[in-house]
C-alpha positions in Angstrom: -20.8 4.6 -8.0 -21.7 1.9 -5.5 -19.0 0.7 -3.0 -18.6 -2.0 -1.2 -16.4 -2.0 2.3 -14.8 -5.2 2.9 -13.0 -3.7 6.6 -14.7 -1.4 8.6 -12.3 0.0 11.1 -10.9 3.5 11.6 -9.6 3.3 7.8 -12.6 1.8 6.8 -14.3 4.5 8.3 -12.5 7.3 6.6 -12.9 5.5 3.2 -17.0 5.7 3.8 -16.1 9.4 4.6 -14.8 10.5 1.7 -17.0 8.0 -0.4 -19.9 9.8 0.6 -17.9 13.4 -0.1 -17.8 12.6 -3.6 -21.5 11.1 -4.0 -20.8 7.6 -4.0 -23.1 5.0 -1.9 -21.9 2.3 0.3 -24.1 -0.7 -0.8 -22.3 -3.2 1.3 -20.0 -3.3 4.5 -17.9 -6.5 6.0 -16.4 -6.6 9.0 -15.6 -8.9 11.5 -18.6 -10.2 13.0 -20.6 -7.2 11.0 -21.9 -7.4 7.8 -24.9 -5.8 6.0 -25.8 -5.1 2.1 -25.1 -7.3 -0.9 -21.7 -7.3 -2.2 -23.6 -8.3 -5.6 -24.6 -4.5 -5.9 -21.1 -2.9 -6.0 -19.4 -1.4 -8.5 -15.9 -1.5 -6.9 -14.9 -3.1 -3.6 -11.8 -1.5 -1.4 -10.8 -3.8 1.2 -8.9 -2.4 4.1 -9.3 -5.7 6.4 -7.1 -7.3 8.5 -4.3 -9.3 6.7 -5.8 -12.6 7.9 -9.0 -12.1 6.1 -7.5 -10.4 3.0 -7.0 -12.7 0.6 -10.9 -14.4 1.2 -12.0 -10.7 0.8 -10.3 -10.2 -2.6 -11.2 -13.8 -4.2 -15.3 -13.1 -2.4 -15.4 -9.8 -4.4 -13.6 -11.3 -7.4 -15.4 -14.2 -8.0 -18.3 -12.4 -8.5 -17.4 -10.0 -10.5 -16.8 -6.8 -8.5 -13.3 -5.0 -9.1 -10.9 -4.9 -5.5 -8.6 -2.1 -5.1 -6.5 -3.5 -1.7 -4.7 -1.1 1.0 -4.0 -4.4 3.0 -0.6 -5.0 3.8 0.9 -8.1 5.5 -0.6 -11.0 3.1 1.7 -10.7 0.2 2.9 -14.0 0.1 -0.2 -14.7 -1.5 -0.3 -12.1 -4.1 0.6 -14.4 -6.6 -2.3 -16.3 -6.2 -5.1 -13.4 -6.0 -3.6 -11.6 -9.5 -4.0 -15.2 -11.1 -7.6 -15.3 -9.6 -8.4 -12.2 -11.2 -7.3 -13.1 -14.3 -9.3 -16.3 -14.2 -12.5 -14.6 -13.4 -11.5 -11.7 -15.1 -12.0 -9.2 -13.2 -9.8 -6.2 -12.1 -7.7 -5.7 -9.1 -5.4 -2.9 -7.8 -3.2 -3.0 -4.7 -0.8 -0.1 -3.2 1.2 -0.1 0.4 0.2 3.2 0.4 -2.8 5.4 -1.2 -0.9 8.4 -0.9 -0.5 10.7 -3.7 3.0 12.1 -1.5 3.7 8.5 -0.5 3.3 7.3 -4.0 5.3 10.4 -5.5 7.8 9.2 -2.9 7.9 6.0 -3.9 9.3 7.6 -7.6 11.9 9.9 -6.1 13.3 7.4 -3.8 13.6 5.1 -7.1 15.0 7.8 -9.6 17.7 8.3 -6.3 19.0 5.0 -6.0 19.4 5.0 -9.7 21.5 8.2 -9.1 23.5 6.8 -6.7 24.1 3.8 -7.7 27.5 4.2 -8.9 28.6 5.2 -5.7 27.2 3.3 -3.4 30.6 1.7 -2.2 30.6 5.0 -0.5 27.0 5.0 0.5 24.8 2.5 3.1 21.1 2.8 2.6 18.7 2.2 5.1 15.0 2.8 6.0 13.4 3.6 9.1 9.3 3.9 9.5 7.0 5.1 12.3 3.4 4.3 12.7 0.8 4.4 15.3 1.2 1.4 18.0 -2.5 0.1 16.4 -0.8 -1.5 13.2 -0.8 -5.2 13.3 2.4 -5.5 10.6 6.3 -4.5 10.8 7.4 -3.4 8.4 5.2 -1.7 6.8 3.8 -2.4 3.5 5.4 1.2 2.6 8.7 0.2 4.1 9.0 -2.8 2.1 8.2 -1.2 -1.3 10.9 1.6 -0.8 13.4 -1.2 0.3 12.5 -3.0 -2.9 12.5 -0.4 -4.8 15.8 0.0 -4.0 17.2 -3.0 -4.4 15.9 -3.4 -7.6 18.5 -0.5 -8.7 21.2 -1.7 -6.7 23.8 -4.3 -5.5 21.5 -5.0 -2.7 20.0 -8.2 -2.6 17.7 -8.2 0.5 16.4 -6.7 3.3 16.1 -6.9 6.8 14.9 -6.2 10.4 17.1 -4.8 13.0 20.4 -5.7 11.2 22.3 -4.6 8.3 25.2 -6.2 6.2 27.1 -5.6 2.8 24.2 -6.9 0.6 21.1 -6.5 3.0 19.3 -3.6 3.4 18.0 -2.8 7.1 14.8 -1.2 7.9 13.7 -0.1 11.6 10.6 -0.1 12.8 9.2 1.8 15.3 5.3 2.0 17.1 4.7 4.4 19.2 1.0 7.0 19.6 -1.0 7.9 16.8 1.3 8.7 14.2 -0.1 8.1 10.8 2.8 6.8 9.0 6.4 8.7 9.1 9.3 6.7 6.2 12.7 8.1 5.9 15.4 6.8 3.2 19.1 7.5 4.7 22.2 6.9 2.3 24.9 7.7 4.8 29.0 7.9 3.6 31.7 8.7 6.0 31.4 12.6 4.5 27.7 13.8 4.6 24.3 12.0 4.5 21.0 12.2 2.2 17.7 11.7 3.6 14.5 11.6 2.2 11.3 11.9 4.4 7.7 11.5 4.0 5.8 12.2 7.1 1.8 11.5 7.2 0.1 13.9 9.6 -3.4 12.5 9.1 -4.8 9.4 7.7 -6.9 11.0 5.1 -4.7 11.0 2.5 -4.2 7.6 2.5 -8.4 7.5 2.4 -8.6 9.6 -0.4 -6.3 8.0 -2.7 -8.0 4.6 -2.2 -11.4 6.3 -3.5 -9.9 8.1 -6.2 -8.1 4.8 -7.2 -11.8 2.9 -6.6 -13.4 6.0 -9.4 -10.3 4.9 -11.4 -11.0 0.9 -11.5 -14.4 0.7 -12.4 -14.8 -1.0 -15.8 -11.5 -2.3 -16.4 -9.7 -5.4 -16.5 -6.4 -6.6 -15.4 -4.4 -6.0 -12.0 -3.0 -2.6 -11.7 -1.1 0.0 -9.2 -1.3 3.5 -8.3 1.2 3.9 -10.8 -1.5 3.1 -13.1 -3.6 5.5 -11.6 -1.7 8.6 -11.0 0.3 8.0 -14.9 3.5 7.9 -13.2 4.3 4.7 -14.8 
């Protein structure tokens, strides 16, 4: 399979890594003021830019025909408007806030508890803290938001927010600080006991793998799709 890299910085980096591991070429690489290849040649593109250039990655790659799967977070204001690009040229396009296999099996549990709970959550107040290295340009993090959503979807909540909580907003806290990975925790706190659930990176290769594996996945199809999709957890 021929890949192209649209972002080559230390994800970037990792993504060539495992790409290579699993016999695939890199036929193209963008970056900043770097570019070599032709984009033409790919198979599949996985952009990992910065969120400023994300959305001229994705519609670059998609208007000529070559599938984007997107680990990008900060730009999704515009997602609208790249999944109706797609469709219009299409093409096939798959974004996650987090490649993770864990992460993304997260991302189930935490919904299937907030289903659970909903029913009691008069006695319950959710919130969502995340830790990542002091190198990531967004807060909060893409993975952050999708728990919070995820929640709210199943609840009375109806929002959330940074740094301050009330009955019908849900807060999340973020913290930078070294090298760490990526580190999300889900609290549902009562005046009795407290659940958490935690899912704590300790290297950034999962996050690399899971955006290859999701690359092998995309390659010939159509339509705009998740790691739901992917891993059949749908």
């Amino acid at each position: 399979m021929n890949i192209a890299l649209l972002g080559y910085g230390k994800m970037g980096k990792k993504i060539a890594s495992y790409a290579e591991k699993r016999n695939h070429e890199l036929v193209y690489i963008l970056d900043k003021e770097h570019q070599e290849g032709v984009l033409e040649k790919a198979d599949v593109a996985v952009n990992f830019s910065v969120p400023e250039a994300a959305v001229n990655n994705i519609k670059m790659a998609l208007e000529l025909g070559v599938p984007v799967v997107s680990g990008t977070t900060g730009w999704l204001d515009h997602y609208g408007e790249v999944t109706s690009f797609c469709k219009e040229k299409e093409s096939a396009f798959l974004y996650a806030s987090n490649f993770s296999i864990g992460v993304n099996l997260f991302f189930k549990i935490n919904q299937y508890v907030a289903q659970l709970l909903q029913p009691h959550l008069k006695d319950y107040r959710a919130d969502i803290e995340e830790i990542h290295h002091i190198h990531k340009q967004d807060a909060p993090s893409g993975t952050a938001i999708s728990l919070a959503e995820d929640i709210i979807k199943h609840t009375h909540y109806e929002h959330w927010t940074q740094g301050k909580s009330s009955k019908n907003s849900l807060n999340i806290t973020s913290e930078r600080t070294g090298e760490v990975p990526g580190t999300h925790s889900v609290e549902y706190r009562s005046d009795i006991d407290q659940i958490t659930l935690k899912h704590e990176a300790f290297k950034r290769d999962g996050f690399a793998l899971g955006a290859v594996i999701a690359a092998e996945w995309l390659v010939g199809k159509k339509g705009v799709y998740s790691m739901e999709d992917v891993l059949k957890i749908s």
